[in-house]
Backbone as a ProteinNet text record, in pm:
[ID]
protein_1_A
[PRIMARY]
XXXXXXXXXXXXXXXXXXXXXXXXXXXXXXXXXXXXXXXXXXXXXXXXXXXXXXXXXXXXXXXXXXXXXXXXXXXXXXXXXXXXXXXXXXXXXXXXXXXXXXXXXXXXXXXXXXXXXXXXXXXXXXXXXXXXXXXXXXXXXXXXXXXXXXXXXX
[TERTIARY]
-98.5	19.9	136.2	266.1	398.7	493.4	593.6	695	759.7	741.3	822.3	684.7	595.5	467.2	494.7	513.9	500.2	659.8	759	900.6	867.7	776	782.2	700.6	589.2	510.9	567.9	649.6	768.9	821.1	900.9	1024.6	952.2	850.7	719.1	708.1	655.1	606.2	722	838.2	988.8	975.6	961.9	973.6	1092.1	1153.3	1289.3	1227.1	1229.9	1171.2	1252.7	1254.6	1305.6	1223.7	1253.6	1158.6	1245.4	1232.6	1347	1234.5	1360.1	1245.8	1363.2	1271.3	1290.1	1289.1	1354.7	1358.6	1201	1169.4	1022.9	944.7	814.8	727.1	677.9	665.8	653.8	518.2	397.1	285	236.8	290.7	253	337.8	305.8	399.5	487.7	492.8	575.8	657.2	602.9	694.3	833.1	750	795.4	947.4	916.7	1017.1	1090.8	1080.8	1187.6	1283.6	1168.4	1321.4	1415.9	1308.7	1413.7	1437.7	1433.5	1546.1	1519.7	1367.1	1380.9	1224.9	1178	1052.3	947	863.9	704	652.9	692.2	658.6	656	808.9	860.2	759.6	755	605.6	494.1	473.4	308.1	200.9	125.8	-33.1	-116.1	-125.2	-228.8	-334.4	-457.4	-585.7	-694.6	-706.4	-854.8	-969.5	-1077.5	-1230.6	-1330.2	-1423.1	-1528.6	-1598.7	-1720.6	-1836.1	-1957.9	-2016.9	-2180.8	-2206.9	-2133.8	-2170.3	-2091.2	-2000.7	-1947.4	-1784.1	-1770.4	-1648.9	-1520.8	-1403.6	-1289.6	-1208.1	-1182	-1100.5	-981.7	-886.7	-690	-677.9	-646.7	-619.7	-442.2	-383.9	-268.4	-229.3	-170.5	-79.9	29.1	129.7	209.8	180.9	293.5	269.1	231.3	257.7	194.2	106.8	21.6	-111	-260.1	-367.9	-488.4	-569.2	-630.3	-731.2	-860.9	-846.2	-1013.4	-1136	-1217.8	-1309.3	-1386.1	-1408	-1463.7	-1461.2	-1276	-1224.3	-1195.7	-1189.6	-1196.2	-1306.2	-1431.6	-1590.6	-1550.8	-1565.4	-1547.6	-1463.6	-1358.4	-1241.4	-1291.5	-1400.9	-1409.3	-1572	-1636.7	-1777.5	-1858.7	-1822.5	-1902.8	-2006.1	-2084.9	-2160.8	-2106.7	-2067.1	-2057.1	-1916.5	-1867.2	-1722.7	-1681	-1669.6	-1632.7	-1462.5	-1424.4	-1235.6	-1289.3	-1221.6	-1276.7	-1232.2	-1288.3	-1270.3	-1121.5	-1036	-912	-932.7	-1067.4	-1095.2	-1131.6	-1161	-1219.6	-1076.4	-1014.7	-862.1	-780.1	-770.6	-689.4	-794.1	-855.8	-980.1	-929.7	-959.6	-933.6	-785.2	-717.1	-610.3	-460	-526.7	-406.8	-308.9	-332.2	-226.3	-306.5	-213.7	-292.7	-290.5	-388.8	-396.3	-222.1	-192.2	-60.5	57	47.5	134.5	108.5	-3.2	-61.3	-28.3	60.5	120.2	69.3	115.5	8.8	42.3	110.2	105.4	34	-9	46.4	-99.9	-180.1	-320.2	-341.5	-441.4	-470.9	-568.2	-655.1	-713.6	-674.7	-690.8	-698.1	-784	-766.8	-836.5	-800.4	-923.1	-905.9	-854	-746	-654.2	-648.3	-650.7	-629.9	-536.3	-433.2	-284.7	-246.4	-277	-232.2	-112.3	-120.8	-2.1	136.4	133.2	230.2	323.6	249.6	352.3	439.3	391.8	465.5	560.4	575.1	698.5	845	841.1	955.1	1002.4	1122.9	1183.8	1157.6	1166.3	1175.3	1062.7	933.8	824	871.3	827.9	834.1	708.9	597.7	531.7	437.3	366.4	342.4	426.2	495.3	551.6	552.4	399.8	377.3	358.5	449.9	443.8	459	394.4	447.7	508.7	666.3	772.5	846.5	758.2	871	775.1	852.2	816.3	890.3	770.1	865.6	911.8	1016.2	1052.4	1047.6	966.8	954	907.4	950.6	898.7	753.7	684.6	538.9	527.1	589.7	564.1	518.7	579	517.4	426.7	387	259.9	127	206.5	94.8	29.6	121.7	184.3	65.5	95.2	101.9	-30.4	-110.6	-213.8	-290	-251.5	-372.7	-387.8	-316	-407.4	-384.9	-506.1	-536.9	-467.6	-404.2	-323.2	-428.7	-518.3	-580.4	-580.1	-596.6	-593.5	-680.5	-661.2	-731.8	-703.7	-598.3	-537.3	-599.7	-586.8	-613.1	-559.5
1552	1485.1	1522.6	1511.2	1533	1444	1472	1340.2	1356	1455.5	1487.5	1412.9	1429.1	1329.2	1164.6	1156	992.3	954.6	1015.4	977.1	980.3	1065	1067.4	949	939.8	779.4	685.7	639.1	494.9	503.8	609.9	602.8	559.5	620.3	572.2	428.4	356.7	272.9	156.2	173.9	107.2	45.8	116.9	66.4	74.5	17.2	53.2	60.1	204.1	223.3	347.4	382.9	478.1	529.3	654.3	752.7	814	810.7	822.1	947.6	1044.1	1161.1	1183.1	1245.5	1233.1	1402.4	1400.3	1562.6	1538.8	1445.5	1421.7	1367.8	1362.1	1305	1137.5	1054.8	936.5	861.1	925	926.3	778.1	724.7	609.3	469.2	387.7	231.2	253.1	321.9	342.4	461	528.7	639	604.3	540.8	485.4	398.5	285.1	216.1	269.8	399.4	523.7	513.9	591.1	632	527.4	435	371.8	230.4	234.3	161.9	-5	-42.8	-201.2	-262.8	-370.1	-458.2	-358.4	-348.9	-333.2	-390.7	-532.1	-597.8	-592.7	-508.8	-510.4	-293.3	-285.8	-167.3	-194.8	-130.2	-173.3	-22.3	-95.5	6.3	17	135.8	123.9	190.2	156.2	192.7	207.7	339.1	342.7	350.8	224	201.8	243.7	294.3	305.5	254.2	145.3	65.6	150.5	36.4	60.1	145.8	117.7	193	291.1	322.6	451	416.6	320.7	264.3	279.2	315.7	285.2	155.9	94.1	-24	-22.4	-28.5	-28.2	-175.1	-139.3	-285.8	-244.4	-356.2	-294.8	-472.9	-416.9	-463.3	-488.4	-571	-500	-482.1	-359.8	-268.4	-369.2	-467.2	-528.2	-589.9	-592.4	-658.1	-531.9	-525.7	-522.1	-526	-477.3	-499.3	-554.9	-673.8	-727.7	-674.4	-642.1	-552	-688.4	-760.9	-887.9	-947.9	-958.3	-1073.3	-950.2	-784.6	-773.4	-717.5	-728.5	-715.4	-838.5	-956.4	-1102.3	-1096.2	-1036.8	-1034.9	-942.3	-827.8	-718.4	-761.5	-831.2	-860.1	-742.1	-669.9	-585.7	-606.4	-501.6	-579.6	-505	-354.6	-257.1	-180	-161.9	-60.9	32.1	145.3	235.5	280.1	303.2	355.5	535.6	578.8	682	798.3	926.6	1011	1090.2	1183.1	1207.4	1336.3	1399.2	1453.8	1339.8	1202.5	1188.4	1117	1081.1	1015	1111.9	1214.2	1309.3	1310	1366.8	1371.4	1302.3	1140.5	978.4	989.2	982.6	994.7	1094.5	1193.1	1303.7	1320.8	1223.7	1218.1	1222.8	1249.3	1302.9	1141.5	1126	1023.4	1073.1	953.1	919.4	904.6	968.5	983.2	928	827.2	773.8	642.9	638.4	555.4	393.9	283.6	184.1	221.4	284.8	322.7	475.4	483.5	602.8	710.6	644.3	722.1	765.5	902.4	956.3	864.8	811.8	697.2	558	498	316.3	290.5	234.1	129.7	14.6	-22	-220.6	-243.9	-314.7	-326.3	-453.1	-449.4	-623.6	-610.3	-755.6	-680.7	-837.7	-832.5	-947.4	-1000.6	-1163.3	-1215.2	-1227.2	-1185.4	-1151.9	-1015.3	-945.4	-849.3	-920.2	-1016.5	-1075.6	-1149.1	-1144	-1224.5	-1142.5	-1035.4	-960	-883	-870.9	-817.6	-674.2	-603	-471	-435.5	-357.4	-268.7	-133.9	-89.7	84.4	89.2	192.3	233.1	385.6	455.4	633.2	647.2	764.3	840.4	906.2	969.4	1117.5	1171.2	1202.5	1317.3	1257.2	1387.4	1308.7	1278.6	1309.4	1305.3	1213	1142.9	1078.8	897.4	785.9	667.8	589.6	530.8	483.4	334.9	284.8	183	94	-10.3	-77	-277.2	-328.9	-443.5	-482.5	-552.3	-569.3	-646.5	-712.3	-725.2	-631.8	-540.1	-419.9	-392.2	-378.3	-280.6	-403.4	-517.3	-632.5	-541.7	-560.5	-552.6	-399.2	-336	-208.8	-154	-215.8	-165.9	-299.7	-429.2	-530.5	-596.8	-616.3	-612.3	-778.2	-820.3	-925.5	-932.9	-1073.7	-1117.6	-1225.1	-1165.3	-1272.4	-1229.3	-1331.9	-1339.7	-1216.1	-1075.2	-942.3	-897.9	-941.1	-958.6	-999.9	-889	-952.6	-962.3
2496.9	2548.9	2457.4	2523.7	2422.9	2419.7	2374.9	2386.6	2514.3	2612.1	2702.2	2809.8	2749.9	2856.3	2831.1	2684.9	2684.6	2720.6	2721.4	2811.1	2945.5	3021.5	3155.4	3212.7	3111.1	3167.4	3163.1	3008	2972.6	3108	3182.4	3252	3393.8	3435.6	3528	3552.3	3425.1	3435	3419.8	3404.6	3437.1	3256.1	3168.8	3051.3	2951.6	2910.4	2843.7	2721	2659.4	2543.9	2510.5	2353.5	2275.2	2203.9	2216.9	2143.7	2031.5	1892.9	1792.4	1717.4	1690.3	1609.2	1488.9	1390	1240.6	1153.4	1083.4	1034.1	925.9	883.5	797.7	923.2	851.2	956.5	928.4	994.8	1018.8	1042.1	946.2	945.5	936.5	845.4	734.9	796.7	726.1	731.6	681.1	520.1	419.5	495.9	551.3	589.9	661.5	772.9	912.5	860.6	752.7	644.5	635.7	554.9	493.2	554.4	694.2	778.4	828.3	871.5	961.5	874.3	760.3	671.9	746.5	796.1	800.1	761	797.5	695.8	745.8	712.5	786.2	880.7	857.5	976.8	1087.2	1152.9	1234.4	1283.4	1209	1233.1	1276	1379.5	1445.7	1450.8	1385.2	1363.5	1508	1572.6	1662.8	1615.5	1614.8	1526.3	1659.1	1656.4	1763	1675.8	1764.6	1727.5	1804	1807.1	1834.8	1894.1	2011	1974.5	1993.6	1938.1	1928.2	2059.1	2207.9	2308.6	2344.1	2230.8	2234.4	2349.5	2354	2433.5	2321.3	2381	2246.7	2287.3	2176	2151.6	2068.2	2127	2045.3	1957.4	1883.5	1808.7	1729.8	1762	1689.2	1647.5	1475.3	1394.5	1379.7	1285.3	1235.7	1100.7	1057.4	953	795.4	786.8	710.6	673.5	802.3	754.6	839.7	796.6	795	973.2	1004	1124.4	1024.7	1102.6	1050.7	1139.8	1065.8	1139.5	1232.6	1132.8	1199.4	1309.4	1303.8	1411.4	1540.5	1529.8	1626.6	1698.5	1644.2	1712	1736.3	1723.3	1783.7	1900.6	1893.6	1998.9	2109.6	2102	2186.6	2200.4	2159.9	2175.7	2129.3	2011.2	1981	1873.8	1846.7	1718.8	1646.6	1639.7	1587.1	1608.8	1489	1538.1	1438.7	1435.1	1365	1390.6	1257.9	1324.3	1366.4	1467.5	1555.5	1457.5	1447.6	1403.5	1472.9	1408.1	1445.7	1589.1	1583.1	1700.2	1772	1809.4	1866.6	1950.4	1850.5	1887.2	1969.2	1976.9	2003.8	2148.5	2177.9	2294.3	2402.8	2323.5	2407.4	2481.8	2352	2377.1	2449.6	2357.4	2366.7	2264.1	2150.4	2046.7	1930.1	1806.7	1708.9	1628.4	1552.3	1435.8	1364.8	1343	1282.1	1383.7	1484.1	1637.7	1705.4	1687.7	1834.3	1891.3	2022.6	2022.9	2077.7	2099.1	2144.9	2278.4	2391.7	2537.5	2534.4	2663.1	2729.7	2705	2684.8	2672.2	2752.9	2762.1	2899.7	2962.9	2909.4	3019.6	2963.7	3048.9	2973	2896	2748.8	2667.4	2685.8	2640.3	2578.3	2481.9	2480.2	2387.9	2320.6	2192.2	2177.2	1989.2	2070.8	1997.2	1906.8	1770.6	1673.9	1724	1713.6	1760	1727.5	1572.4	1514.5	1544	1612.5	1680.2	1783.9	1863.5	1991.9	1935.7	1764.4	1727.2	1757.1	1804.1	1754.9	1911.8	1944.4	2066.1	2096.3	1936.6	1980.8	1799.7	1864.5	1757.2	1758.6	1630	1641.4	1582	1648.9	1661.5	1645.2	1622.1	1664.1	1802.7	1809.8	1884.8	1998.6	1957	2031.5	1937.1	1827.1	1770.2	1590.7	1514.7	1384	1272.4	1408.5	1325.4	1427.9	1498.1	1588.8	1608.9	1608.6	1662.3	1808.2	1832.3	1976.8	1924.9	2022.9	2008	2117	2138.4	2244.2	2233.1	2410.6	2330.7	2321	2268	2263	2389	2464.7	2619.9	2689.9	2683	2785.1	2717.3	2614.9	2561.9	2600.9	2597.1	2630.6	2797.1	2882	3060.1	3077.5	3019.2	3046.8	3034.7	2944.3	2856.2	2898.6	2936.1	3012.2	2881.4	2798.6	2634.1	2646.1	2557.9	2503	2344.3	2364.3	2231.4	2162.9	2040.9	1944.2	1837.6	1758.5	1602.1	1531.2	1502.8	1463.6	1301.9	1260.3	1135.5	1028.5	876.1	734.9	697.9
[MASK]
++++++++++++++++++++++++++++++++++++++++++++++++++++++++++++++++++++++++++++++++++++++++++++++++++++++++++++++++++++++++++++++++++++++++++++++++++++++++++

């Protein structure tokens, strides 16, 4: 997928979102900060998992806190979850580990999204690419993606 794929799905799916690209790349929390000069908080982690039956599960943050491995086998009923290998992310997805955004996967995952992201109007997120983050509200990524909002956070 590219940024010219994940603009054509946002615009698809009636999403008012921004796609902001960077002369460095925007890999990290800390990175992501740099550029765009505001808390972590307001940064959201999308983390693909694994299960035991080989299913993938999205869990997203914000940039300051942790995925509990715990609370989200509890949240996804798994026994077992591994964070997915970066081929395996790219595969699922279409985007590379560090780029990967919480929309716009080539198929649907199960998504399940800490509530502390739903504090905030507008997240920036992976991109597409990894020098670029999107900017959107966590409503739609709720809307869009079907995702379940529970407590996943360390």
């Amino acid at each position: 997928m590219s940024l010219k794929k994940l603009e054509a799905y946002l615009q698809n799916e009636g999403i008012k979102a921004r796609i902001l690209t960077f002369e460095k790349h925007t890999m990290t929390v800390e990175d992501a900060e740099k550029q765009l000069g505001i808390t972590r908080e307001r940064i959201i982690k999308s983390l693909l998992f694994i299960d035991e039956n080989g299913i993938p599960v999205l869990g997203i943050v914000t940039g300051d806190r942790k995925i509990s491995d715990k609370k989200l086998r509890k949240a996804c009923g798994a026994r077992k979850l591994r964070l997915a290998h970066p081929q395996t992310v790219k595969s699922l997805t279409g985007y590379e580990v560090g780029a990967l955004p919480p929309v716009g996967h080539m198929k649907p995952i199960r998504t399940y999204i800490d509530p502390k992201v739903m504090n905030f109007e507008r997240v920036y997120g992976g991109g597409g690419a990894i020098n670029a983050l999107l900017e959107i509200n966590p409503r739609d990524i709720k809307r869009i993606n079907r995702a379940v909002i529970v407590d996943i956070s360390k």
